[in-house]
C-alpha positions in Angstrom: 18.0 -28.4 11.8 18.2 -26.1 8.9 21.4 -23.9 8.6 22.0 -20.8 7.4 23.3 -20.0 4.0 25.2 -17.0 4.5 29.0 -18.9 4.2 28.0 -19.1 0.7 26.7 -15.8 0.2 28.9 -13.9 2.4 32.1 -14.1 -0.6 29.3 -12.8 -3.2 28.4 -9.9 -1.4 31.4 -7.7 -2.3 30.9 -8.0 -5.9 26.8 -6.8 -5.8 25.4 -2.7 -5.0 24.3 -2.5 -1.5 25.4 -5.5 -0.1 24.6 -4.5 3.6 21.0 -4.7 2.7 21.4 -8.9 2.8 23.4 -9.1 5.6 20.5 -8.4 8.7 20.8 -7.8 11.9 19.2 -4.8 12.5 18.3 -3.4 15.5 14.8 -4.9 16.9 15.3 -8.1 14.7 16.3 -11.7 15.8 16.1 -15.0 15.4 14.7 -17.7 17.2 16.3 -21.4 17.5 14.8 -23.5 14.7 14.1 -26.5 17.1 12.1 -25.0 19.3 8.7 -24.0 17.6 7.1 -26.5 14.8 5.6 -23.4 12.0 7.9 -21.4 10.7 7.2 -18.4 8.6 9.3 -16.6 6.0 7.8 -13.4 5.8 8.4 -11.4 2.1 8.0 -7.9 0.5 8.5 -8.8 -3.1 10.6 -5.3 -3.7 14.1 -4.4 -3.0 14.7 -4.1 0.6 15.1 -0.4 0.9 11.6 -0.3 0.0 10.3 -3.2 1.5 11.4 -2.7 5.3 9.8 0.4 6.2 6.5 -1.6 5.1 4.2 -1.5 8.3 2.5 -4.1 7.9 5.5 -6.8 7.1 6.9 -5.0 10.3 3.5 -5.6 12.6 3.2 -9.7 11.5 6.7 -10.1 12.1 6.4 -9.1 16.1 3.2 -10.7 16.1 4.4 -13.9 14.9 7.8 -14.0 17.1 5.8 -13.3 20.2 3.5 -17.1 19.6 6.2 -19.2 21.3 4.9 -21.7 18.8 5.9 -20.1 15.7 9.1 -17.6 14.2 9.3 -15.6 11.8 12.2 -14.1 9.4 12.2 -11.7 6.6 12.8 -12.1 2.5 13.1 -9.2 0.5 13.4 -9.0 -3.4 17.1 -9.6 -4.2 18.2 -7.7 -7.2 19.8 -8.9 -10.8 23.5 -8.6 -9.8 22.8 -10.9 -6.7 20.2 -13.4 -8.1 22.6 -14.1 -10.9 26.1 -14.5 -8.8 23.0 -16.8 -6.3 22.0 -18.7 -9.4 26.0 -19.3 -10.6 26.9 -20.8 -7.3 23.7 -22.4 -6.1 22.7 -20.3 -3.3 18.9 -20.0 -2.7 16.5 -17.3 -1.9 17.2 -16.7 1.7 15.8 -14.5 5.1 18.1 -11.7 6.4 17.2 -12.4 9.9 18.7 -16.0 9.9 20.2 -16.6 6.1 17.8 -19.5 6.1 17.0 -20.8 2.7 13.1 -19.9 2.0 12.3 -22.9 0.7 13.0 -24.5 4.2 9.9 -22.7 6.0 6.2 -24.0 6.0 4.5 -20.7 5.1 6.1 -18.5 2.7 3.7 -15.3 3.3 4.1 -12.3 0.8 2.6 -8.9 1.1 1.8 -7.4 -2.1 1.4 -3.6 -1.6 0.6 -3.3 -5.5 0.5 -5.9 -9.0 3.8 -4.7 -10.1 5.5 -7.2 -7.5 4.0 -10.1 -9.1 7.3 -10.5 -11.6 9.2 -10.4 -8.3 7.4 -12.8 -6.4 8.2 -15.8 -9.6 12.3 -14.4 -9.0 11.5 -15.4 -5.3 10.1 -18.5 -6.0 12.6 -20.0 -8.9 15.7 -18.7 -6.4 13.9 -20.5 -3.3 13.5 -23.7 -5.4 9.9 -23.5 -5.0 7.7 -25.0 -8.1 5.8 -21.8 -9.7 2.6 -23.7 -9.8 1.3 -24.5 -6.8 -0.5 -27.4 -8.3 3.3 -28.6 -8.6 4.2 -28.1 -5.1 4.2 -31.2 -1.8 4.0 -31.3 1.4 8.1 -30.2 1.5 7.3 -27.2 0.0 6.3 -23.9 1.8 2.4 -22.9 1.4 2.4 -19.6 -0.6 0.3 -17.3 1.2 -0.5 -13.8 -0.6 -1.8 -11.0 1.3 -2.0 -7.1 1.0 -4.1 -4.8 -0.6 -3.2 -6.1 -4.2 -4.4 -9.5 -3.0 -8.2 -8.6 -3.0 -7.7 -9.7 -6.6 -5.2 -12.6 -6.5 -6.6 -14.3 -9.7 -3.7 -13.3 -12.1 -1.4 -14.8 -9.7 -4.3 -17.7 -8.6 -1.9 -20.5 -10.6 1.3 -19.6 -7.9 0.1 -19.1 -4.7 -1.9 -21.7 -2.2 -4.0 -19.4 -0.3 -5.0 -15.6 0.0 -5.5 -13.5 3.2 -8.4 -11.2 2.8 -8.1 -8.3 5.0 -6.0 -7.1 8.3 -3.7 -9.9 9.3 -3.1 -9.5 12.8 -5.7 -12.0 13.5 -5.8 -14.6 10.8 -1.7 -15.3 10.7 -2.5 -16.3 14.1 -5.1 -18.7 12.3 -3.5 -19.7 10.3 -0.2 -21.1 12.3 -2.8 -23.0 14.7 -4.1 -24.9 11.4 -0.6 -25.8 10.2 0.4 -27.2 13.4 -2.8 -29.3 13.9 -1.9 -30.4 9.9 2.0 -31.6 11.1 0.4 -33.0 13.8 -2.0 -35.4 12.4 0.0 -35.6 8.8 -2.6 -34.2 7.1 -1.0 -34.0 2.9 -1.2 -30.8 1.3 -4.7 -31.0 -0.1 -6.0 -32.0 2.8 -4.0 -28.9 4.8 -5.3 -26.2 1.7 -8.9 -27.7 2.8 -8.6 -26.7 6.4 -7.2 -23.7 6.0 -10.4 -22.8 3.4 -12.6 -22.7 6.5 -10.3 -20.1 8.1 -12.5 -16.7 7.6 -10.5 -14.2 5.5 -8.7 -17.4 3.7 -9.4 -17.6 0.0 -7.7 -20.9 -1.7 -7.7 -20.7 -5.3 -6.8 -24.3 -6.1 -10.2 -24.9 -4.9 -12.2 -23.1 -7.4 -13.1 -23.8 -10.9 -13.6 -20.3 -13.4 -15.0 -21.1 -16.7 -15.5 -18.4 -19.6 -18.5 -17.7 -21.7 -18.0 -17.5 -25.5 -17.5 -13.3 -24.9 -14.3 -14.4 -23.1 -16.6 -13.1 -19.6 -16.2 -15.0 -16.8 -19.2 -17.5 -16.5 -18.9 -18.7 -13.3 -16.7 -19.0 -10.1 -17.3 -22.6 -8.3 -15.7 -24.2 -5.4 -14.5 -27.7 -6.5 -14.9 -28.9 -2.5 -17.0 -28.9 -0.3 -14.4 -27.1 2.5 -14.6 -23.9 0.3 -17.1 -21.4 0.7 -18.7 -19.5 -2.2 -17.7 -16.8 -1.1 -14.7 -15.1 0.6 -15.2 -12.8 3.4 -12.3 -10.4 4.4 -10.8 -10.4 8.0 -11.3 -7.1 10.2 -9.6 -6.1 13.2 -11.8 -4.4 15.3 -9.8 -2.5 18.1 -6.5 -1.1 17.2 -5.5 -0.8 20.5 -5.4 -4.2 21.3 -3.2 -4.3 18.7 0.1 -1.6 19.5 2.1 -3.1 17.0 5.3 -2.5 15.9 6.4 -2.3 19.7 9.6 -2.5 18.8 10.2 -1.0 14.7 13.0 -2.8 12.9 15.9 0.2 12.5 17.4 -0.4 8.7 20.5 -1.5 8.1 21.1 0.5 4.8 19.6 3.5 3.5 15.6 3.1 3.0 12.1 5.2 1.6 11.1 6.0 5.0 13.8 6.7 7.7 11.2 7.6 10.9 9.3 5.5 13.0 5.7 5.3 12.3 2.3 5.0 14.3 -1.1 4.0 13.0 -3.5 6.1 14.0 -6.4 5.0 12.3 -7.4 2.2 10.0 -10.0 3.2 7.4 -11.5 5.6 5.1 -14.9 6.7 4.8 -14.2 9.8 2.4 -15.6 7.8 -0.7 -12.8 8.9 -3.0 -14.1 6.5 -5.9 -10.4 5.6 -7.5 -9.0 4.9 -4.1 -9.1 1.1 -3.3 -7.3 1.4 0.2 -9.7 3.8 1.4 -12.8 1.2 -0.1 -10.9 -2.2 1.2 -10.2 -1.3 4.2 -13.6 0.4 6.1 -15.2 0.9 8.6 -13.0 3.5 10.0 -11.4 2.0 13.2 -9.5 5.3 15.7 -6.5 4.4 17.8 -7.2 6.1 21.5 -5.3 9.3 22.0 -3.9 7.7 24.9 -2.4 4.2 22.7 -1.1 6.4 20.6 1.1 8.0 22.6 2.1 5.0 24.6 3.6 3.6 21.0 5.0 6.4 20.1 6.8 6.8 23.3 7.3 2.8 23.6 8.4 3.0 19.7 11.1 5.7 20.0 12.7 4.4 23.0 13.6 0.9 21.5 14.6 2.7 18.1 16.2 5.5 18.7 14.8 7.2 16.1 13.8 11.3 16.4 11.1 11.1 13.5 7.8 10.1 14.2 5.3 9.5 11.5 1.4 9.5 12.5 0.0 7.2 9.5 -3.3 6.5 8.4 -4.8 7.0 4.7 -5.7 10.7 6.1 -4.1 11.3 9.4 -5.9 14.9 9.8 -9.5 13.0 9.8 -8.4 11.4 13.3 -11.9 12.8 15.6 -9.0 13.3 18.4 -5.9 14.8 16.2 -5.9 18.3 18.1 -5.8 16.2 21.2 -2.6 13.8 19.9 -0.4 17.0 18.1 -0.4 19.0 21.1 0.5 15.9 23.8 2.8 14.7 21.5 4.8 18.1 21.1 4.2 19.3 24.9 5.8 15.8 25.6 8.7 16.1 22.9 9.2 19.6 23.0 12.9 20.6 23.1 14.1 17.0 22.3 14.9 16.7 18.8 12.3 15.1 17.9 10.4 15.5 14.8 6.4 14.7 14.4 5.1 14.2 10.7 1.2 13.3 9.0 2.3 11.7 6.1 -1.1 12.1 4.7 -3.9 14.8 5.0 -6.6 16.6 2.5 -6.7 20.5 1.7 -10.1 20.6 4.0 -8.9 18.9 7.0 -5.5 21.1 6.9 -5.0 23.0 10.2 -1.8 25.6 10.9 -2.5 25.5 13.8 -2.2 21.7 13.4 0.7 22.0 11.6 2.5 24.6 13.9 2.0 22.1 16.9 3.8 19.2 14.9 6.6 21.4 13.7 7.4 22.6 17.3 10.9 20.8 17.6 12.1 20.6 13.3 12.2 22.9 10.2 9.2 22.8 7.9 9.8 21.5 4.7 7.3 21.4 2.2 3.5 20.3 2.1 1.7 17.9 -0.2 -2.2 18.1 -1.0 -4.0 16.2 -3.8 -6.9 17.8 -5.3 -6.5 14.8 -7.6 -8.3 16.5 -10.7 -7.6 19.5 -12.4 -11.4 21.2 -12.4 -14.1 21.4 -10.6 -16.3 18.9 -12.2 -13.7 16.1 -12.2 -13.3 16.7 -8.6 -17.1 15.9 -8.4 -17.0 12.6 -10.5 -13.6 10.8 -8.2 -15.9 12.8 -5.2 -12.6 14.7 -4.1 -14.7 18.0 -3.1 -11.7 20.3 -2.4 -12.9 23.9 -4.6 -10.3 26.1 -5.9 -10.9 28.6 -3.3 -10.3 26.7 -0.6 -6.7 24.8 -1.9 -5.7 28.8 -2.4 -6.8 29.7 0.9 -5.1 26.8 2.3 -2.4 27.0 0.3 -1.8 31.1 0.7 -2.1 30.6 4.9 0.5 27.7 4.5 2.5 30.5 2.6 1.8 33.4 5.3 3.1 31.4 8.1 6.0 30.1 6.6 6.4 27.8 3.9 7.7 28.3 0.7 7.3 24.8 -0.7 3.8 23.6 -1.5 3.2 19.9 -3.7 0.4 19.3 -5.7 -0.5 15.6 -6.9 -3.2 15.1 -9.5 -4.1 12.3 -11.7 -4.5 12.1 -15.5 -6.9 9.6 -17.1 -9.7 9.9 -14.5 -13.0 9.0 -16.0 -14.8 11.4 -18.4 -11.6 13.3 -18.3 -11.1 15.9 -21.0 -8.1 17.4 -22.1 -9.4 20.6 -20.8 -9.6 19.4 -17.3 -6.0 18.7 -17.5 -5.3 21.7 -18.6 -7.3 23.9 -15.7 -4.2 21.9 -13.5 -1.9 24.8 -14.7 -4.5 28.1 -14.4 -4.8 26.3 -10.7 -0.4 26.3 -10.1 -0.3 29.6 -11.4 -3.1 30.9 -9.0 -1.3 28.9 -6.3 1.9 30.8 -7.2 0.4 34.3 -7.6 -1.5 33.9 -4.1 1.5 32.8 -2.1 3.7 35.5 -3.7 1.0 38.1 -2.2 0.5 36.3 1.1 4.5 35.7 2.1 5.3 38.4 0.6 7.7 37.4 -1.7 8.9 36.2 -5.0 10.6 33.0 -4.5 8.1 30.6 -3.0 7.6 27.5 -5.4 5.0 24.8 -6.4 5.4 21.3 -7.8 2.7 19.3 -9.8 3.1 16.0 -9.9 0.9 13.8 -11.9 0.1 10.3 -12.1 -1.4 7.9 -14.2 -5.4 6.8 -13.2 -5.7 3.2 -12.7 -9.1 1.9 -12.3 -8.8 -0.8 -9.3 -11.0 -3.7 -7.9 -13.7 -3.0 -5.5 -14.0 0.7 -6.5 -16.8 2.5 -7.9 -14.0 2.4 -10.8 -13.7 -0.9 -11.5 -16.0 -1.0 -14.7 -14.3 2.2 -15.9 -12.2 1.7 -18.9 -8.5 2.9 -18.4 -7.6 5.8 -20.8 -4.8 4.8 -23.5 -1.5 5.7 -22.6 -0.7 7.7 -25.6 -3.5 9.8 -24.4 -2.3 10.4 -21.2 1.0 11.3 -22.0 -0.4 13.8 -24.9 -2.4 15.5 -22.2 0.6 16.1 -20.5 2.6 17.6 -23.0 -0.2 20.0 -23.3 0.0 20.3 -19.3 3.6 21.1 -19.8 2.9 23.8 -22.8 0.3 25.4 -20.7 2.2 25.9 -17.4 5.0 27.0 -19.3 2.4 29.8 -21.4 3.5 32.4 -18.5 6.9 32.1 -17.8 7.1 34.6 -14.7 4.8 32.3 -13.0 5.9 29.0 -14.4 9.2 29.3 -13.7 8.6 28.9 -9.7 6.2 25.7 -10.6 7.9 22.4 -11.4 6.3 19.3 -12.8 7.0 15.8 -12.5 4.9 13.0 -14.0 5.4 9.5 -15.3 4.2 8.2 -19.2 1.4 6.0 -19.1 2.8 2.4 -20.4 3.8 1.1 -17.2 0.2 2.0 -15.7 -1.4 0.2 -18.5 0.2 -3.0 -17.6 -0.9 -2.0 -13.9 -4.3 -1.9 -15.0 -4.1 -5.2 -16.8 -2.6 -6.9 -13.5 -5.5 -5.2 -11.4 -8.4 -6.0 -13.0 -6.8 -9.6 -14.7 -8.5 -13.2 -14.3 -6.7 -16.5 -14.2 -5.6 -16.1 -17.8 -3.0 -13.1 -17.2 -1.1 -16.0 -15.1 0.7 -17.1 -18.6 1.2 -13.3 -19.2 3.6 -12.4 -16.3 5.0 -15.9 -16.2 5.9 -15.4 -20.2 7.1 -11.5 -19.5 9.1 -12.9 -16.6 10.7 -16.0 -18.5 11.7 -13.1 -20.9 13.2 -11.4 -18.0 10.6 -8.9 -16.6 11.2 -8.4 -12.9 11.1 -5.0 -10.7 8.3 -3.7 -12.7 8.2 -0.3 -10.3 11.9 0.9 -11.1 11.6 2.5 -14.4 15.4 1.3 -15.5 14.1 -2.4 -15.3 10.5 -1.6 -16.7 9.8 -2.7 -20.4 6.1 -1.7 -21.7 7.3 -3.9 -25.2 8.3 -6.7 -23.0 4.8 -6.9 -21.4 3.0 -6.2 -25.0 4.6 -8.9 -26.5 3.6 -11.5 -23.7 0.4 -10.9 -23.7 0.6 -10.4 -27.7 2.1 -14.6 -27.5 -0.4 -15.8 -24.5 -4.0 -14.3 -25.1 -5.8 -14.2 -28.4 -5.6 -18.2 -28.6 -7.9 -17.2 -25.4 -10.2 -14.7 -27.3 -9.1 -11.6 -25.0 -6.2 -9.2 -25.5 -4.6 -6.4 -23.8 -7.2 -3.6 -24.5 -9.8 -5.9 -23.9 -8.6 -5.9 -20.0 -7.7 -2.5 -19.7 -9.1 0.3 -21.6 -12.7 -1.7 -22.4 -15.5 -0.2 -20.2 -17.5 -2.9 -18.1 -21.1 -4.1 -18.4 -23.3 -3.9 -14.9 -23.9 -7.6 -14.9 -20.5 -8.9 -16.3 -19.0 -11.2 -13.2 -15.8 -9.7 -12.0 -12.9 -11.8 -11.6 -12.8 -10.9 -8.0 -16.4 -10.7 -7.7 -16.5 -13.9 -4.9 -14.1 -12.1 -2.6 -15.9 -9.5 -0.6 -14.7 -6.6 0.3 -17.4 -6.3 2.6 -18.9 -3.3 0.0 -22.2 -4.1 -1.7 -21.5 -4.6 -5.4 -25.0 -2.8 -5.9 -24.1 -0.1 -3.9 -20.9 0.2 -5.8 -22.7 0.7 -9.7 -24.9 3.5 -7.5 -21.6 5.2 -6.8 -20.2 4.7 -10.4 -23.5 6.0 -12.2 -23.7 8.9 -9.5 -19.8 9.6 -11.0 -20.9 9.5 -14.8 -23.0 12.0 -13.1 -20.8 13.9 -11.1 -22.6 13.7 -8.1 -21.3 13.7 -4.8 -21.3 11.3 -1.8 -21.0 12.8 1.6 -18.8 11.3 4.2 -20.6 8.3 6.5 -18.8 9.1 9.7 -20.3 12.2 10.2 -23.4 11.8 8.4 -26.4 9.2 8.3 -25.3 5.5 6.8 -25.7 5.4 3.1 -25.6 1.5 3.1 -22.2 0.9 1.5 -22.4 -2.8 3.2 -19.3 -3.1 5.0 -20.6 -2.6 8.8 -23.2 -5.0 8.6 -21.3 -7.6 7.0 -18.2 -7.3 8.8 -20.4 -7.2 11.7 -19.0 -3.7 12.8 -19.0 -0.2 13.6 -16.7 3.1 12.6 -14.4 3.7 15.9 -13.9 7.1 16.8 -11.0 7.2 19.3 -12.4 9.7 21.9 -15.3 7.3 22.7 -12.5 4.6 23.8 -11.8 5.8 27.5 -10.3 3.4 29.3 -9.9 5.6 32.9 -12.4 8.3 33.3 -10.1 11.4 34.2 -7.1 9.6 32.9 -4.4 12.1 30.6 -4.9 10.3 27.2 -1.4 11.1 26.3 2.1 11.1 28.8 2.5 15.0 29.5 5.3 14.5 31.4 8.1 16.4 29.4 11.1 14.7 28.5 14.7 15.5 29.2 15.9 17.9 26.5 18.2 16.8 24.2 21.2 20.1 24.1 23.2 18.3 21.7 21.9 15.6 19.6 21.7 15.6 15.9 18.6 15.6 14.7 17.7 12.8 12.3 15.0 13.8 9.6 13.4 16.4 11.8 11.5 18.0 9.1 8.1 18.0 9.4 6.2 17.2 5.9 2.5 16.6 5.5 1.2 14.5 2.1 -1.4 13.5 0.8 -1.1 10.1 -0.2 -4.5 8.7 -2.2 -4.5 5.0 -2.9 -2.0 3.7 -0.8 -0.6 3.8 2.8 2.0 6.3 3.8 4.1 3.3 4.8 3.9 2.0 1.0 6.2 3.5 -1.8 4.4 4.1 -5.0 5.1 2.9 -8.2 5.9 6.0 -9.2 7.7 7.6 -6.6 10.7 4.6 -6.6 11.0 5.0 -10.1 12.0 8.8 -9.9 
């Protein structure tokens, strides 16, 4: 029997910020008697909560591992400084909300890293929980340490504290995964022998079990198994058909105030667009549809057991869906009158409809609209292979204008490859344009722009990843000059605002993306210094991170620039180059020579294969949701209206459209918590 811990940490709770984020019990959660299943999983986002339980992914494992009457679930969020100190004085450990069970009582602690700046967060976890940093410390009554998210398709700098790595979607392999822990309790298996079953899991990746050795260049040599149970390499999980899979059924409904107050859909895993800096859209091909007709059975299963009157449709470009016509208009015939607000969190300039847009805004106010052209001029555009022309962001832009709006967002990046200062700098001749055509087509003076910019970082399994990352301190003078320029006409740059973040805390990104083995004394150093919430800019110290990796790396012959802003060789091995992706690493140095060339790629899913890898060995296909009929002559979506609401408040009802780049809709960025 374990018991809960919240008599302890219920008389701390008045003396922290936000204390209802510890206290659970929101609606959709539970808990399940200890007793009655043998695995028990404490599931973690290592981020403060408000960030953290939106996350759709944390959200779909958690209902997938409650419904195994085998196994339970509960979740751990990041607790912050004012807590984990009072926790610390009076011996309270790291804890779940859903049952205040201490973390360190579960068998799988499973932690889903959205981006590297959690990794600080995740040794807070683990110290709190009373868990040994080093796995090679940990026994058989500790929790495994299981990382998984995008971030985890390059675990190595956190390979020294966690046991095992899920590559890919989870749905399937945390299934897996609970069968071989039970078979392990079951026949006493000790933890080595546990790690070495749970290596022939496909998508499992266990780093104890691999040797890296260096060459005298401080390169990585080699990567070798050290057993016999692990394979060379590390193929990532896929999950095939999405509508097997209509999770959340029931979305978790926040207790306090969060990133994302709406219930969200997935319409579509996948990304075939070829954006070269965009690592969600390369990890996470083929492109696999949700039926028009799943769709609307979880978003009318999803709001009725939330009570919610926001529904986001997510995906990494939620305009792309083949059958996105078909889903707007069901959804807002069925909604129509009730209060009940429909959002794309993420869309391109070219796949932008009004039409689109006017079906989804049916029953809210608009508010404003997002695109990313990503780089200021033209050829930029064509090296990251973002095709969106000037002419067409204005026409977009000016017809968003006519009909409407008066709010437009534009997100770019700064320190793309073979950027010049003068491709920054055609960022503010593009505003100004935006500005001047909107003015003509609403037909009137007061209709606004905002640039926001963000700092490139070159990731893992990109055509990027042999790019070197441009300095900081030349980043954040290109801005200033971005600044001066937009500022040059002050009638037009008056109605354009700009936000942007320095470059320091992307630097230590990029040193946490791209880092081996040897960056694990690095974060442990900047967090025994007392590094921790790296994405909140009032906890983020670029000098704290310099001077750990100033204290733990040249005895090692490497330094910081020599991880970040030092261009790759083709044949240099890749600290993550025995985890596949499914994308073939020659097929990737294609792509980054056809960048240094500013050539374009087209778009597989509606073109001929151009032999990226990934279908053939995942063993796959690209899904296009209209091809999935499951009843000839069957509505694909409920048409039935529902009963108007007369007097309900509306909650969020404002439709928005963004376009997010390298990371999920239901994922805050770095950036965007630290505003």
């Amino acid at each position: 029997m374990v018991e809960s811990v919240f008599e302890s940490l219920e008389p701390l709770l008045p003396r922290v910020r936000k204390p209802v984020q510890y206290v659970g019990g929101e609606r959709n959660a539970g808990t399940k008697p200890w007793e009655s299943v043998p695995v028990h999983w404490a599931l973690c986002y290592p981020d403060a909560y408000e960030v953290g339980l939106p996350n759709q992914g944390l959200m779909i494992l958690y209902e997938v591992l409650n419904e195994r009457p085998d196994a339970l679930a509960e979740r751990t969020y990041a607790v912050w400084p004012d807590l984990a100190a009072l926790m610390r004085e009076h011996g309270v450990p790291q804890f779940t909300v859903d049952g205040h069970r201490p973390v360190g009582a579960f068998d799988v602690l499973g932690v889903s890293f959205a981006t590297e700046l959690g990794y600080t967060n995740l040794l807070s976890i683990l110290d709190l929980a009373g868990i040994p940093l080093r796995a090679a410390d940990r026994t058989t009554e500790h929790p495994l340490v299981l990382a998984g998210g995008h971030a985890a398709f390059n675990p190595e700098p956190v390979a020294d504290f966690v046991d095992l790595v899920a590559l890919g979607d989870g749905e399937e392999v945390v299934g897996d995964i609970t069968d071989v822990v039970k078979a392990a309790q079951t026949e006493g298996l000790d933890r080595r022998e546990t790690l070495e079953r749970l290596a022939a899991v496909p998508g499992v990746y266990v780093p104890g079990l691999y040797e890296v050795t260096y060459g005298d260049d401080g390169t990585i040599a080699a990567v070798t198994p050290t057993s016999p149970a692990a394979p060379d390499r590390v193929h990532k999980r896929t999950t095939s058909d999405l509508d097997d899979w209509p999770y959340p059924k029931k979305p978790l409904v926040p207790m306090a105030e969060t990133v994302h107050e709406r219930m969200s859909v997935e319409i579509f895993r996948g990304c075939t667009r070829g954006c070269r800096f965009c690592q969600a859209g390369m990890i996470t091909r083929p492109v696999r549809e949700r039926s028009p007709q799943g769709v609307g059975e979880m978003v009318e299963q999803g709001l009725k057991s939330s009570g919610y009157h926001e529904v986001g449709l997510l995906s990494l470009s939620s305009a792309d869906h083949s059958g996105i016509g078909e889903i707007a208009k069901g959804l807002a015939d069925r909604y129509e009158g009730t209060g009940t607000g429909l959002s794309l969190p993420s869309t391109r300039v070219d796949a932008f409809n009004v039409t689109l847009a006017e079906e989804l805004t049916r029953s809210g106010r608009r508010s404003g609209l997002t695109f990313a052209p990503e780089g200021g001029s033209e050829r930029l555009r064509k090296v990251i292979n973002k095709m969106v022309s000037e002419e067409e962001l204005i026409a977009t832009v000016s017809t968003a204008y006519e009909h409407g709006w008066r709010q437009v967002k534009l997100y770019f990046m700064c320190g793309l490859p073979t950027e010049t200062d003068e491709d920054v700098l055609q960022i503010a001749s593009m505003a100004h344009e935006v500005i001047r055509a909107g003015r003509k087509a609403a037909g009137r003076g007061d209709v606004r722009a905002t640039v926001s910019i963000g700092a490139f970082v070159p990731k893992p399994h990109t055509p990027f990843q042999w790019a070197g990352q441009t300095a900081p301190e030349v980043v954040d003078a290109r801005l200033r000059k971005l600044r001066e320029a937009i500022n040059s006409d002050r009638s037009l740059g008056r109605n354009i605002g700009l936000r942007y973040h320095d470059g320091q805390p992307s630097l230590v990104e990029g040193l946490l993306s791209r880092g081996d083995r040897r960056i694990g004394r690095v974060i442990e150093r900047a967090w025994r210094e007392g590094q921790q919430f790296d994405g909140w800019s009032e906890y983020f110290s670029f000098e704290r991170w310099v001077a750990a990796a100033a204290s733990e790396l040249p005895d090692q012959g490497v330094d910081l620039a020599w991880f970040t802003t030092r261009e790759r060789g083709e044949h240099e091995v890749l600290p993550w180059d025995h985890l596949d992706s499914g994308l073939d690493r020659g097929w990737l140095w294609d792509d980054w020579q056809d960048a240094l060339a500013a050539e374009e790629q087209d778009d597989c899913r509606w073109t001929p294969c151009f032999d990226c890898g990934v279908c053939p060995t995942m063993g796959t296909e690209i899904q296009i949701g209209p091809h999935q009929v499951i009843q000839p002559g069957r509505p694909s979506l409920p048409i039935t209206p529902v009963e108007h609401r007369t007097s309900t408040p509306v909650r969020n009802p404002a439709f928005a459209t963004t376009a997010t780049t390298a990371t999920t809709a239901t994922t805050a960025t770095a950036a965007g918590r630290a505003e």
